[in-house]
C-alpha positions as CSV (number, residue, x, y, z in Angstrom):
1,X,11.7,7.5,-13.3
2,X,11.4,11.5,-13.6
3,X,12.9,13.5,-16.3
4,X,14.2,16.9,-15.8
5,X,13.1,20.0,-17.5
6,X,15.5,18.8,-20.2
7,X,13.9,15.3,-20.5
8,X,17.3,13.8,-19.4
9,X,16.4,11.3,-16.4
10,X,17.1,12.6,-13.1
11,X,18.8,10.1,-10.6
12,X,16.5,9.1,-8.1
13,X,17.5,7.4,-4.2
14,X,15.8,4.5,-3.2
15,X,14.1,6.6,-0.8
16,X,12.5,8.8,-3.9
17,X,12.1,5.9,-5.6
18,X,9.6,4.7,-3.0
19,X,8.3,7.7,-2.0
20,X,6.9,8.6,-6.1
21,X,6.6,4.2,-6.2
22,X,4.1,5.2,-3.2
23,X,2.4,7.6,-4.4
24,X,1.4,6.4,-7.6
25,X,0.1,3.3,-6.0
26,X,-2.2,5.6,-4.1
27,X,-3.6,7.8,-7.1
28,X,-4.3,4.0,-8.7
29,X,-6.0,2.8,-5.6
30,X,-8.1,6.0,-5.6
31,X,-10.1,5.1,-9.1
32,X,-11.0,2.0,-7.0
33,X,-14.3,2.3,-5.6
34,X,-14.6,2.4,-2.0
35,X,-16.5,-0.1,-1.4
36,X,-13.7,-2.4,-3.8
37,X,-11.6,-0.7,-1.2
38,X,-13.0,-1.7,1.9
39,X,-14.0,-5.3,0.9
40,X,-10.2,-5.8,-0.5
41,X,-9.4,-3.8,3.3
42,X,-11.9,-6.4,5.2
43,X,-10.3,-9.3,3.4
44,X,-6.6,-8.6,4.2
45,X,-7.3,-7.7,7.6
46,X,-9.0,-11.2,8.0
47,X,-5.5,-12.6,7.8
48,X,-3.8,-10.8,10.7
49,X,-2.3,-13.2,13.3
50,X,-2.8,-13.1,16.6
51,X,0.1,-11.2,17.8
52,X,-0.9,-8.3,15.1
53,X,1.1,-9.5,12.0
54,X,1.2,-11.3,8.9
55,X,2.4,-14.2,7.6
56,X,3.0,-15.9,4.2
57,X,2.1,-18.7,3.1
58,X,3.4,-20.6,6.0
59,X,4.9,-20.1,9.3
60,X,4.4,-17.2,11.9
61,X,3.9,-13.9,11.3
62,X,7.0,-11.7,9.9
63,X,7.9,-8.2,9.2
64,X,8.2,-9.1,5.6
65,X,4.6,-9.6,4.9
66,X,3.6,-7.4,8.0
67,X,5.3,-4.5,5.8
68,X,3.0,-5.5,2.8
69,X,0.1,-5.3,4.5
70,X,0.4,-2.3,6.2
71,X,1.6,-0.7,2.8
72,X,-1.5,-1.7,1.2
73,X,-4.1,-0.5,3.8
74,X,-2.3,2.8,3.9
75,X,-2.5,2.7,-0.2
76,X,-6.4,1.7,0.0
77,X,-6.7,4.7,2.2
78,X,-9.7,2.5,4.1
79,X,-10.1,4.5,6.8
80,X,-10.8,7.5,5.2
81,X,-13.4,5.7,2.8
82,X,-15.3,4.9,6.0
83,X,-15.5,8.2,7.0
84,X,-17.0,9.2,4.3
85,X,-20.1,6.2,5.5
């Protein structure tokens, strides 16, 4: 959680919550090296169903884990290591 200029903690929505979660997911995914980043990419992409999704453990694919997955390519930011082949 933030502090104001004060130090007191500032109230934070859900929504900023996520958004600053988010982003410091991404500055710690950047220290990764990228090719950490694409093999860890490679491997979770490996597990997409056939109708474009992902599933837990067991059953079909759900927007549950379909949310987590997406989340984490975004935060390996894959497809701007491989532009930098």
């Amino acid at each position: 959680m933030s502090a104001d200029s004060i130090g007191a903690p500032k109230t934070m929505t859900a929504d900023t919550y996520i958004a600053e979660l988010n982003g410091m997911l991404v500055e710690g995914a950047d220290c990764l090296s990228k090719e950490f980043r694409l093999q860890q990419t490679d491997w979770l992409l490996a597990g997409q169903g056939s109708d474009g999704g992902f599933a837990g453990r067991r059953g079909p694919s759900n927007l549950y884990y379909t949310g987590f997955a997406a989340r984490t390519v975004g935060m390996l930011r894959v497809e701007q290591a491989r532009l930098l082949d």
